[in-house]
C-alpha positions as CSV (number, residue, x, y, z in Angstrom):
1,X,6.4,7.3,-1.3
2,X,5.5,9.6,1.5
3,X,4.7,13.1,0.8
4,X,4.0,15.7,3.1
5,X,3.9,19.8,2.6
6,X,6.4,20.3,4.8
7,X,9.0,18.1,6.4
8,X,8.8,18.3,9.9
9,X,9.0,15.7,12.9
10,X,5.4,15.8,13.5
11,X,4.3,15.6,9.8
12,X,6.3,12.7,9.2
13,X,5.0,10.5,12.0
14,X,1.3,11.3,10.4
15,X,1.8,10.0,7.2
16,X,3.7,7.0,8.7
17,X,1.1,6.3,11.0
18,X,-1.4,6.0,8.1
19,X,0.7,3.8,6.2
20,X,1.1,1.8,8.7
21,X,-2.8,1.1,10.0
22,X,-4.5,-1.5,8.9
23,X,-1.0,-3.9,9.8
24,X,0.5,-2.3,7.6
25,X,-1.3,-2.7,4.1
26,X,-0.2,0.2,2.4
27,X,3.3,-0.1,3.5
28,X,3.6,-3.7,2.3
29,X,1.9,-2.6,-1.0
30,X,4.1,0.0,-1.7
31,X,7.1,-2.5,-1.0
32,X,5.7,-5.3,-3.2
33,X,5.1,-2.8,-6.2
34,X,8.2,-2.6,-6.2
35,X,9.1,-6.4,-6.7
36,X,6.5,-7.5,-9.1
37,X,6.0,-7.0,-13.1
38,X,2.5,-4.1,-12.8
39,X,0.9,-7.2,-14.9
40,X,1.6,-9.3,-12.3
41,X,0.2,-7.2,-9.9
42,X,-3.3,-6.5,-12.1
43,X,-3.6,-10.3,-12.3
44,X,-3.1,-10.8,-8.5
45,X,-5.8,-8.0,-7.9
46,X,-8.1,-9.8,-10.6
47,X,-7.9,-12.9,-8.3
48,X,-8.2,-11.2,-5.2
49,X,-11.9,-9.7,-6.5
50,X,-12.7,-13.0,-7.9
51,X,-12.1,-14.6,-4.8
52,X,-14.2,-11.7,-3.0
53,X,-17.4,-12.0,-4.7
54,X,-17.6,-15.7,-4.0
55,X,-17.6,-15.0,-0.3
């Protein structure tokens, strides 16, 4: 979902510039919500902080 206060051309290229920084992260996040069970999802996120404070 995008929202901006008004739709114009210059407003919509902002707020699809910052979904797409970072390669894209937020973009592909709010795609993949979209496939998986929200359980799913919590457990992926469980294993992805897991992972992170081994490192």
């Amino acid at each position: 979902m995008i929202i901006v206060k008004e739709i114009t051309e210059e407003n919509i290229r902002k707020a699809l510039a910052t979904y797409i920084e970072n390669s894209g992260y937020w973009l592909k996040l709010y795609f993949l919500a979209g496939e998986f069970e929200f359980n799913t999802l919590e457990n992926m996120v469980k294993k992805i902080n897991v992972a992170n404070e081994e490192v």
